[in-house]
C-alpha positions in Angstrom: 0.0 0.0 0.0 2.8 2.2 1.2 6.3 3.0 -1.2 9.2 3.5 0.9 11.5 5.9 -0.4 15.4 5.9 0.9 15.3 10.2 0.6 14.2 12.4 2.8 11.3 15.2 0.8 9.3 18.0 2.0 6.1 17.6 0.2 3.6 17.2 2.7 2.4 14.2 0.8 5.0 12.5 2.1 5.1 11.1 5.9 8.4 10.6 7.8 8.0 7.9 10.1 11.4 7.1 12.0 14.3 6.7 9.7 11.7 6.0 6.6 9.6 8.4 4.5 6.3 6.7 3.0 4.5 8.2 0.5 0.7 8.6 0.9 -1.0 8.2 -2.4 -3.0 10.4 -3.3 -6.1 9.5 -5.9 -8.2 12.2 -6.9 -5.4 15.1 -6.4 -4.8 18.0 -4.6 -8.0 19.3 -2.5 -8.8 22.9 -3.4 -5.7 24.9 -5.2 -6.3 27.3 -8.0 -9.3 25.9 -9.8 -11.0 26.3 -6.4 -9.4 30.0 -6.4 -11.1 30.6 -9.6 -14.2 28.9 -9.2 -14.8 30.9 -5.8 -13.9 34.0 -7.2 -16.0 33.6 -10.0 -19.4 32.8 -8.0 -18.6 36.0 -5.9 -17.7 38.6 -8.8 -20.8 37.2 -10.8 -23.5 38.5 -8.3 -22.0 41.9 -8.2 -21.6 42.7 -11.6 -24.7 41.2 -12.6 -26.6 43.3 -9.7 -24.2 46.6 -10.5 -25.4 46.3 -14.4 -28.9 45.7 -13.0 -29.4 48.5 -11.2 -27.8 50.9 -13.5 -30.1 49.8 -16.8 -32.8 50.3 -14.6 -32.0 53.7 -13.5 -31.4 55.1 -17.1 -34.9 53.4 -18.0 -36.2 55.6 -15.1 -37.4 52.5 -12.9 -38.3 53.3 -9.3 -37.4 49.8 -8.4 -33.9 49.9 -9.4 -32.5 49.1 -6.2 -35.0 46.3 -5.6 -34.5 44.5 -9.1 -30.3 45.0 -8.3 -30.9 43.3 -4.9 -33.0 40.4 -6.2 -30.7 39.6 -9.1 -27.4 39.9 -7.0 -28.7 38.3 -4.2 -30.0 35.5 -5.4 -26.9 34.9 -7.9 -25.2 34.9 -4.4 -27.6 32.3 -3.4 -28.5 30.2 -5.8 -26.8 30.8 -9.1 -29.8 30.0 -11.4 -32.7 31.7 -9.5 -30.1 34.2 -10.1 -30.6 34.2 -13.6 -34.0 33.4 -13.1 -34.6 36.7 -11.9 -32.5 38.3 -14.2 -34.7 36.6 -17.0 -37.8 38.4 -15.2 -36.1 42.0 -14.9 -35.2 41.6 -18.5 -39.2 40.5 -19.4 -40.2 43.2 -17.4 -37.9 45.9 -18.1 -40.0 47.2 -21.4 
């Protein structure tokens, strides 16, 4: 189950037991790193450009709601990604 290896490393997926260092295998990768950077940073940028652009097409068409329609569409992009766009699909419908 476990290589031994006759070098010492300092990659953490390697364990130093005594005078050996065993490798612990790893099988679906590294947990988290830069696709989870990415992926987090892209779920929390979406809401607020999506509620900025909201609220400022809804101003310049004069809607008293602006602030509401940003709120709904940011928030629930923050929430729950396609009532997000759910609600963005309504502003849109409603915004004529």
């Amino acid at each position: 189950m476990y290589r031994e290896c006759d070098f010492q490393v300092t990659i953490p997926f390697f364990i130093y037991m005594g005078q050996r260092v065993v490798m612990v295998p790893l099988q679906f990768g590294i947990p988290g790193g830069p696709e989870l950077l990415i992926i987090g940073l892209f779920f929390l940028i979406i809401p607020f450009v999506l509620a900025y652009w909201v609220y400022n097409d809804a101003e310049q068409r004069g809607n008293e709601n602006a602030a509401f329609w940003a709120l709904a569409v940011g928030g629930l992009t923050f929430l729950t990604f396609f009532g997000g766009l759910l609600a963005l699909a309504v502003y849109l419908w409603d915004r004529e």
